[in-house]
C-alpha positions in Angstrom: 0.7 -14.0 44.8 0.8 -15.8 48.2 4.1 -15.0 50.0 6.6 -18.0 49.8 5.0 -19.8 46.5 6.2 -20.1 43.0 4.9 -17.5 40.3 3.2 -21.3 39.5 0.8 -21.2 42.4 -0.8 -17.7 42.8 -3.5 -18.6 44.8 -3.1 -21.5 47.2 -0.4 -21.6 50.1 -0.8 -24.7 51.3 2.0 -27.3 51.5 0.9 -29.4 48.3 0.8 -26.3 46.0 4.0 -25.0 47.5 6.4 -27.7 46.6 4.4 -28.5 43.2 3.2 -31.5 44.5 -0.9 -30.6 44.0 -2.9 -32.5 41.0 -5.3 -29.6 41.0 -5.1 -25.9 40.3 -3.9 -23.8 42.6 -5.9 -20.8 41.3 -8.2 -20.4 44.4 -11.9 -19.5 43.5 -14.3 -19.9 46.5 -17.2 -21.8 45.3 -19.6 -22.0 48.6 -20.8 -20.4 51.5 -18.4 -23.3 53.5 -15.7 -22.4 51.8 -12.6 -21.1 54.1 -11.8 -17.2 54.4 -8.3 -16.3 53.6 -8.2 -14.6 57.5 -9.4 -18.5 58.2 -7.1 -20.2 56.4 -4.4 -18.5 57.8 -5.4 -19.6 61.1 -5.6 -23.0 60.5 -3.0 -23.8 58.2 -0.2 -23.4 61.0 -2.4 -26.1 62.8 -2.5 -28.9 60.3 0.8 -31.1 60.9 3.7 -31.2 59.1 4.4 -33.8 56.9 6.9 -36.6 57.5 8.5 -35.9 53.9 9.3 -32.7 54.8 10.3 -33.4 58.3 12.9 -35.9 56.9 11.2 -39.0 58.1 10.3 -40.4 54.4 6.6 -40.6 52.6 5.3 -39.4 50.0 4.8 -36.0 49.4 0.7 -35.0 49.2 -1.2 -34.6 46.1 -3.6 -32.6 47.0 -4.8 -29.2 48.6 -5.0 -29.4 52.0 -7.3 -26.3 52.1 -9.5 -27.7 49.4 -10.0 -31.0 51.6 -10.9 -29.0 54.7 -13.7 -26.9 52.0 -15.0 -30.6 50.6 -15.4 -31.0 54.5 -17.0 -28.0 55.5 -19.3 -29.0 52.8 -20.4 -32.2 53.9 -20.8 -30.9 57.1 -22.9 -27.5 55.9 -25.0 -29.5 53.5 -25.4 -33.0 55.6 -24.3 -34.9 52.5 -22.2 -37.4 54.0 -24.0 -40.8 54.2 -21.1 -42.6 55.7 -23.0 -42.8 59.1 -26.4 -43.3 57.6 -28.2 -46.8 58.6 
C-alpha cells in the first residue's frame, strides 16, 4: 500500500485516489511500454499543481487519476495516435 492512502486505494497515490474522488480503479497495473515508473511518478507527482479544492479556493474535486492521464498521454505521444493536429 502507498504511504498516506486508504486501505481503499493500494496502488495509486495520486490526489483523485487519495481523497476517493477517482471513477476508476486504483489498482495500478502498467499496461505499456509508456506507462510511468513508480521512481517516475514519484518525480512528477510533486510537480503537477495543487488543486484549488484542496487549497481552499472552491472547485470540484477531480475524478480521475492524474497518473493515468499523463500514461493516456505518453501514449499518444509514443504511438502518434493523436489526430487532433492532423489536416
Amino acid at each position: 500500500m502507498v504511504a498516506g492512502s486508504s486501505p481503499s486505494t493500494p496502488g495509486c497515490d495520486c490526489l483523485a485516489h487519495r481523497f476517493g474522488n477517482a471513477a476508476d480503479r486504483p489498482e495500478r497495473r502498467p499496461r505499456y511500454g509508456s506507462d510511468l515508473s513508480d521512481a517516475e511518478w514519484a518525480l512528477v507527482r510533486d510537480l503537477l499543481p495543487v488543486p484549488g479544492w484542496l487549497a481552499g479556493r472552491g472547485g470540484r474535486p477531480e475524478g480521475y487519476c492524474h497518473r493515468q492521464m499523463i500514461d493516456a498521454v505518453r501514449y499518444l505521444v509514443d504511438n502518434g495516435q493523436c489526430r487532433c493536429l492532423s489536416y
